[in-house]
Each structure stands twice: as structure tokens, then as C-alpha cells.
N, C-alpha and C positions, 0 to 999 in steps of 0.2 A: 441643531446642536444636540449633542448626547447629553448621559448623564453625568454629572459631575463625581470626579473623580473619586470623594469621599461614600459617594453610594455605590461605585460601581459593587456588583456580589460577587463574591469568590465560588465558583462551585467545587472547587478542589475542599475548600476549607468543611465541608459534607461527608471526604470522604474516609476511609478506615487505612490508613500506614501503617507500616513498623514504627518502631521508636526511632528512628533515628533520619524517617523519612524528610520531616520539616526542618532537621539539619542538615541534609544534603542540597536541598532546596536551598536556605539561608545562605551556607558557603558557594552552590551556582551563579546564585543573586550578587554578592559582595565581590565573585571575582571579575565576572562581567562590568559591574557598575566601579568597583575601585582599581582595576588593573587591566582592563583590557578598551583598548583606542576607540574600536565600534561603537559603543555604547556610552562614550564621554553626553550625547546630547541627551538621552535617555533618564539624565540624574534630575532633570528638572520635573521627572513625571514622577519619580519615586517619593512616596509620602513620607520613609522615612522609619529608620530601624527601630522606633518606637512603637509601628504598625505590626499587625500581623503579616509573620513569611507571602502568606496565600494573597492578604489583602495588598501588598506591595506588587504580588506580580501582576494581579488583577488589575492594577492602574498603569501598567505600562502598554505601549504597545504592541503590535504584532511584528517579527522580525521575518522579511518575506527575499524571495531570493534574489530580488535586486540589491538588498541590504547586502547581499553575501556578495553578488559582483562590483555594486559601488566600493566597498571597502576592501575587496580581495583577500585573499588567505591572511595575510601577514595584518588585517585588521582586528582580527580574533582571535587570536595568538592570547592566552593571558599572560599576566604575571613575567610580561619580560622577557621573554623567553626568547630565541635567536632562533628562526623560520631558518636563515641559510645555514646556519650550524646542524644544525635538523637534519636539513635536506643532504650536507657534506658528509655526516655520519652514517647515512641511509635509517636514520632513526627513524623516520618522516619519508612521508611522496607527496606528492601534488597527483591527482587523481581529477579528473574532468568528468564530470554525468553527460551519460549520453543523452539523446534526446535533439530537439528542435533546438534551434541558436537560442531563443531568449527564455527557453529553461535551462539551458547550461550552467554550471557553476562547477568553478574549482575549488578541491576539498581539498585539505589537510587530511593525507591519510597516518592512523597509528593502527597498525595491526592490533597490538596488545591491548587496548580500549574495544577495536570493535572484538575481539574474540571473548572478552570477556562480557559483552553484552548478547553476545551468541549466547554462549555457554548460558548464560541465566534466563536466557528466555527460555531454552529446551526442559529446563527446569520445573516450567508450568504445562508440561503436557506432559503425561504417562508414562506413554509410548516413546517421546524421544530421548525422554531422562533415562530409559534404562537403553535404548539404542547408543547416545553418540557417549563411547567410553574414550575420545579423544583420538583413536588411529583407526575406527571405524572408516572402511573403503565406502567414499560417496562419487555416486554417479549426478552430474548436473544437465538439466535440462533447461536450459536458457536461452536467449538471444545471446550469441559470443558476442555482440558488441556491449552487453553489461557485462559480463564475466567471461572469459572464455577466449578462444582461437578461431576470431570469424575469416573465414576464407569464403565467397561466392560466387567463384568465378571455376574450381577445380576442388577435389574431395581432400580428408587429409587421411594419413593415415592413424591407427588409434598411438600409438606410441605420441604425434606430433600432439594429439587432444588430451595428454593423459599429464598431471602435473603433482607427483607427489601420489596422495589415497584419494585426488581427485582424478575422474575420468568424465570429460566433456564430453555428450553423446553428439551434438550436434556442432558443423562450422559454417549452417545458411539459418539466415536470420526471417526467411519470411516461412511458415510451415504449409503457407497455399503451394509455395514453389515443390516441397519436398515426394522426391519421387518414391515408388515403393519399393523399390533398391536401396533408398538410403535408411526407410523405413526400417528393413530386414532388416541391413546394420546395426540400425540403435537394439533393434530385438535382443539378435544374435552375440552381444555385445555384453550388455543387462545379463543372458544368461551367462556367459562368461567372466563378467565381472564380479557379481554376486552381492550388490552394494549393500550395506547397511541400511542407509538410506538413501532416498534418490529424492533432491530437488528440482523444481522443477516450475517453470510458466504454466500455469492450468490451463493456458491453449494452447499450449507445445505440449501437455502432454497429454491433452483429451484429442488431440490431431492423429499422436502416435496409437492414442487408445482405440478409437475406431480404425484405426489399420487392424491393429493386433484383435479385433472382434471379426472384424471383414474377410478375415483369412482364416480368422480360427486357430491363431499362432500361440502357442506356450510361452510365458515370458515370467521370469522374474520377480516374484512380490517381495518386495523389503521391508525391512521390521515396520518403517516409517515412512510415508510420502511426505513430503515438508511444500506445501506449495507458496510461492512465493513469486516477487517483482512485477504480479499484476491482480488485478483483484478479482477472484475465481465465480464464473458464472455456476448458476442453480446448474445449466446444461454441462460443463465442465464438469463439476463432478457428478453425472449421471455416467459420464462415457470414460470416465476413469476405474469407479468404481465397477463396472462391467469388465474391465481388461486386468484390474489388479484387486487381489486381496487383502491391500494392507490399509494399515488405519491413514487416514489421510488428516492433515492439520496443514493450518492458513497460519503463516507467519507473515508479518506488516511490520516495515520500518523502509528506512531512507538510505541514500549513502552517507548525508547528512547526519539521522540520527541514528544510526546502525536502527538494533531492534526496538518495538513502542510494545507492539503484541505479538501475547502468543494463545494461538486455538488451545482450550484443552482438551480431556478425550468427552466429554461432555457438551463440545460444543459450543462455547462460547469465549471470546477473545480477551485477557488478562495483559493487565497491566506491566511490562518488565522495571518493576516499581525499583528495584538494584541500581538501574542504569540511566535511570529517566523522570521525568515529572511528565504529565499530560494537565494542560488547561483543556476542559471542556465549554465551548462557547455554544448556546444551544439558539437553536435555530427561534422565530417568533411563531408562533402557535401557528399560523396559517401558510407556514409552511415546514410544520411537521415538527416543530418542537414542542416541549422542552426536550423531547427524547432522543430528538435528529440534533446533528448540529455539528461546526468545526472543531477543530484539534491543532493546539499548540503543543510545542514538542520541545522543554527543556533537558540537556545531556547534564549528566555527570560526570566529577573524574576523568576527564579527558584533558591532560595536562598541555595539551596541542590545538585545544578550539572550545573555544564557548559560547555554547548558545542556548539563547534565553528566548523562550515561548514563541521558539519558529514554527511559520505556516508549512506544515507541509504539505498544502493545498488537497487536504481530503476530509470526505463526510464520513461520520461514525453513526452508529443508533445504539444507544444506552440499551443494556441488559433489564432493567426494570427493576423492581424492588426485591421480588425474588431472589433468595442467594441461590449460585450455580451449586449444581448439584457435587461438582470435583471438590467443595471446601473450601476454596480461595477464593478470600475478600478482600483483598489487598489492594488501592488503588480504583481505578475505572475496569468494570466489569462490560463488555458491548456483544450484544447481539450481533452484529454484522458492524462491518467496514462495509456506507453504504455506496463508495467511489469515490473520484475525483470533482472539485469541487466543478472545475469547465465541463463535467458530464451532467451538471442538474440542467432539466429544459425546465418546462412552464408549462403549465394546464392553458387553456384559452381564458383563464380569471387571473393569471398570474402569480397562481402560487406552484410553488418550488413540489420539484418531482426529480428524487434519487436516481442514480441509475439502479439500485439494488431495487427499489420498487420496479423500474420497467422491469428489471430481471424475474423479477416474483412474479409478475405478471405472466410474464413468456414462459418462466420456467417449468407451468403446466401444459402447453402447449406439446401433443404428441405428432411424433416424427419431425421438430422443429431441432436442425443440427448448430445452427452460428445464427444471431444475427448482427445487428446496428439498425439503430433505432436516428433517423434526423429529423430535426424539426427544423422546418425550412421558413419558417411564420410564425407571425403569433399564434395563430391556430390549424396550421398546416403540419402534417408530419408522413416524414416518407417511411416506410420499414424495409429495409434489405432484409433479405433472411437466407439459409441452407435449409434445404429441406429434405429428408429420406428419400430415395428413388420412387417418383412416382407418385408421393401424396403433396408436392407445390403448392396444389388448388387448394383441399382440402387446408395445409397447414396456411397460406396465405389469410383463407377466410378463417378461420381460429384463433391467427394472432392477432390480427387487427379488430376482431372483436375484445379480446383480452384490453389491449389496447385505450379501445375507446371506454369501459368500464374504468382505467386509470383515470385519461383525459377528461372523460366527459364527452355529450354524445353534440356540444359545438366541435368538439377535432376532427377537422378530415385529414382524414389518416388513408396512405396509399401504401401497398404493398407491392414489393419488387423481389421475385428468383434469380437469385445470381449464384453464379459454378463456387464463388469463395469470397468470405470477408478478407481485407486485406490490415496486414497492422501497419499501424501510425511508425516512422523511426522510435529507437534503433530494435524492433520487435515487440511493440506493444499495440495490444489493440483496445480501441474506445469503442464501447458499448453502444454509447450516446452520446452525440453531436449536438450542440447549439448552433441556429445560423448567426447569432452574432454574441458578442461577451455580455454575461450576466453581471450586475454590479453584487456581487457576493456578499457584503457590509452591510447589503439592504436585507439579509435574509434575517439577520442576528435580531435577536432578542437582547434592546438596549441596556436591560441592563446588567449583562456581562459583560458587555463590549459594545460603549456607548459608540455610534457614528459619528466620523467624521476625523478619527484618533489614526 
């Protein structure tokens, strides 16, 4: 049994808001819990508007996205509000995540909510506050089956990729397939288009970036690189930053919560405290907390959907005491977005190991291009890797030394050269593989989120 709900600790209630943060909060809290359907069972866990904002959410549970498919769009809907009047108006869509069948979920889309959760996240970076002045031409570098015009069967032409001041460089979704004709394209393209900024997958565009290095090609640097929709490797941005000039920033959010963070030009990931509340649930010491640890994700003002301290299934690592050097204390300050929670493996002791750790690891590793990291046992792990032309051997024995310095020298750790990592549907790649599901509730430190809730 956890702890009882009167102990549970808020660590939100630690942090530094505006004034008007633990109001936005309060009104999230009341419209979820007195006007919207999903959350009718939820009122027997709420202590009670006598308590503190922080302390009510800390006693509730996690809202995860079977929650979202059990109940469907029209269950979190607040306040009444007419889902088919919505959808007859075009006020609303219904919007489906890509991805594997049972992470699927259909969203309530409102343009005007997520744009203005954009718009405030750019707000906490330098560089894109004075880039995006709203008709700013952006170039996107994605998987088209999250955003975009996937065709993979025939090319398209750019006019068919181009939608408004967006221009889609790519319509194949895997970057192992991408030939160096299509490559030239996105080049020849980028200089012709001239974007502002260019968004983008940090392996779709650290894929393109060693083209444009391997050729010695001229390309386009933009006020701003915004990377985004996977969580950017130590090696991604080594082969970026060789092919372009410009300041590069990691933007983190969901379809769900639109934006949670934003990089600023100092490096570290802020809060979009405008649009959002963050629960932070810290992992139990022995595996990497209090500084590791999950992330609930409550929205604001989204008069179309409400959600209250959803899993978005990823690990964070706190920024530390230190204030960041850009000024902004607003909210949760993190060192790194450390992945997704199904990417943590296991030491051969059983404690909890990030993919951002393997990454750290690898990410000194020279001449090492891609890998994926599986752990196939409890103390067995295989490494795929890329490696520069020519040093395999060398980078093989390098990384799995790195490697076992994580694990510990019980891991047998094997290492494997192959031509290309391939991504997971619909264009994402996992770093790190488990061979089987970790119970994630066990990692928590009870008492933010006592077990068993």
C-alpha cells in the first residue's frame, strides 16, 4: 500500500509562478472535477477546496491514455459544451496520433489553443521570440505521417508539400530509405525557400546533415532550428551543428498537451507556465531520483478538452538548484528531457537507467553515427550501432566499453555494425529497447505518488 493520501507531497507546491499561476490551476482542477464526465470517479480522491490547489492534485491520480480511449473525445469535453456542434461548425476536428494501435488516441483538435501555446513557448528562447513574427516562412522536417504530405510509394512535387508559409521538405517517412536525389531536394529547396525557421525530427535532420557535410553542399542556416517530435541524441546535434549555423533549441510537448517546454539559448528546458501546469513525480533514489523522475501534464484554457495531470509517458532530470543563467525561474526548470518512460532498461541490480544516460554515455564515442542500445536479459544487452567508414571495430570496442561503465562490469554487452537504425512507426526512433515491460510505478518515490493509485 502507498502513502496515504493526507501525506502525499506536492512538489509543484516548491516551485516559483506568476501570480495568477495557482489560479489557473484551481479553475483546471474545478472544471475537470465539476463539469466534465471523465472525471466524475476522480471526486472521491479530491481532499477538498479547503486544501491546498498543489495538495488536491497531488492526491489525485494519473490520467494515462487508455483514460483518453476509454472515455473518447466527447468525455472531456467540459462545461457542456456540443463535440458535434464543434465538429458541424469546423470550430473543432477530431485528430488521431500516429503511432502503434494501443498508443493511438483521438484528440479534440482547437487550432487557437494550440497556437497560442506555440506562440508562448517561443517566448522562452532568444532566438525564436525575435524569429517567429507570425508570417515567418517555416520549412518542416518531420515524419508526414505526424504532420505533413506522406507519399512512399512516388515523390511529390514542392508546390503538392508547400501549405500556406509552410513548406514540407520531406513525403518518406523512414530517412534510412532516403536517397541522395531526394537529399539534393531538401538542400536545393531550403536554399530557395529561405525559411525563418526550420523544424524539424533531430534524425531527419542530422540524416540530411551528414549528407550536406559528405558532399560539402551549401545549405541554408535559419534564424532558428526548433527540433522537435523526438527526443534529440548527444550525436544529432554533433551532425547538425556541422551542416548548419544556426542556434538550435529542443521544443517538448504532445498532441495532447500541445507545448510543456521550451530550450532556452542557455540550455536548459522552461516551463510554458501560460499554457500548462507540470506535476513532477521523482523517481526513488536508487534509481536516479529525486532529480530523475516522471511528468504529469495539466492544460489550460482549452475550452474543447480537459486534462488533468496526464502521463505523457516521459522522464525529465531537474535543472538543479542553480538558477539558469537566461533569468527564468518560472515553473520547472530541466536539464534534459531524459526519454520515454518504455526506453528505461535495468543495470543487472535493477535499478533504472535513462535513455539520456545511455546517450551520455555514447555521446563520446568517436566516429560512432546512430545507435540502439537492447537489452535482451536481465543482464544481457545487444548495441546496434553506425559507425564512420572504416572504424566498426574500433567504434564497437569504445562503445561497449562506455557501456559497461553505465551497466556495470556483470553486463554482457554485445555489439553489432549494421548499414542503418531503422524508426519505430510513423518515423520515430527508440534509442533503447526493453525485452520486456518495466512496471514504471515501482520506480516512484512514494511519497509523490504513493503505489498502487
Amino acid at each position: 500500500m502507498g502513502a496515504d493520501a493526507g501525506a502525499i507531497l506536492s512538489f509543484a507546491s516548491r516551485l516559483r509562478g506568476d501570480s495568477g499561476h495557482a489560479e489557473r490551476c484551481l479553475r483546471a482542477l474545478d472544471a475537470a472535477l465539476g463539469s466534465t464526465r471523465a472525471y466524475e470517479a476522480w471526486r472521491a480522491f479530491d481532499p477538498g477546496p479547503s486544501r491546498p490547489v498543489f495538495s488536491r492534485f497531488a492526491a489525485l491520480p494519473a490520467l494515462t491514455k487508455a483514460n483518453l480511449r476509454a472515455h473518447g473525445p466527447k468525455g472531456f469535453v467540459p462545461g457542456g459544451r456540443d463535440i458535434d456542434a464543434g465538429l458541424a461548425s469546423r470550430e473543432i476536428e477530431l485528430v488521431e496520433t500516429s503511432g502503434t494501435t494501443g498508443d493511438r488516441v483521438v484528440n479534440v483538435w482547437y487550432q487557437p489553443w494550440w497556437d497560442a501555446s506555440e506562440a508562448a513557448s517561443w517566448r522562452l528562447n532568444a532566438h525564436a521570440r525575435a524569429a517567429a513574427v507570425g508570417e515567418h516562412p517555416e520549412a518542416i522536417l518531420t515524419s508526414p505521417w505526424c504532420t505533413g504530405f506522406p507519399c512512399e510509394d512516388e515523390y511529390l512535387a514542392v508546390h503538392q508539400r508547400t501549405l500556406g508559409r509552410f513548406l514540407y521538405l520531406s513525403e518518406r517517412s523512414d530517412p534510412s530509405t532516403w536517397s541522395g536525389e531526394l537529399m539534393d531536394r531538401m538542400v536545393a529547396e531550403l536554399n530557395a525557400f529561405t525559411p525563418v525557421i526550420l523544424e524539424a525530427n533531430p534524425s531527419f535532420l542530422a540524416t540530411l546533415s551528414r549528407h550536406v557535410v559528405r558532399r560539402a553542399l551549401r545549405v541554408h542556416s535559419p534564424a532558428v532550428i526548433i527540433l522537435t517530435y523526438e527526443n534529440p541524441s548527444i550525436l544529432h546535434h554533433r551532425q547538425i551543428r556541422r551542416a548548419f549555423d544556426s542556434p538550435v533549441a529542443s521544443s517538448y510537448g504532445s498532441t495532447e498537451t500541445a507545448y510543456v517546454f521550451m530550450e532556452c539559448e542557455a540550455g536548459r528546458l522552461h516551463q510554458v507556465t501560460e499554457s500548462c501546469h507540470v506535476d513532477f513525480l521523482p523517481f526513488a533514489p536508487e534509481h536516479g531520483g529525486p532529480d530523475v523522475g516522471r511528468i504529469l501534464v495539466t492544460t489550460f484554457d482549452n475550452p474543447w478538452r480537459s486534462l488533468v495531470r496526464f502521463d505523457v509517458g516521459d522522464v525529465v532530470r531537474l535543472n538543479g538548484p542553480e538558477p539558469c543563467p537566461c533569468g527564468r525561474d518560472e515553473g520547472l526548470t530541466l536539464a534534459s528531457i531524459e526519454g520515454r518512460a518504455i526506453s528505461i532498461t535495468l543495470t543487472p541490480e535493477g535499478n533504472a537507467v535513462t535513455q539520456g544516460a545511455v546517450d551520455r554515455a555514447l555521446g563520446a564515442v568517436e566516429g560512432l553515427v546512430e545507435y540502439q542500445i537492447l537489452q535482451t536479459g536481465p543482464e544481457a544487452f545487444l548495441l546496434l550501432f553506425v559507425a564512420d567508414e572504416g572504424v566498426s571495430t574500433a567504434v564497437g570496442g569504445a562503445a561497449r566499453e562506455a557501456l559497461r561503465e553505465l551497466y556495470g562490469d556483470a553486463a554482457a554487452i554485445a555489439a553489432e555494425a549494421v548499414e542503418a537504425i531503422l524508426p519505430d512507426p510513423p518515423g520515430k526512433y527508440r534509442l533503447a529497447k526493453m525485452y520486456e515491460p518495466i512496471d514504471h510505478d515501482a520506480l516512484l518515490d512514494e511519497r509523490y505518488a504513493p503505489k498502487g493509485r
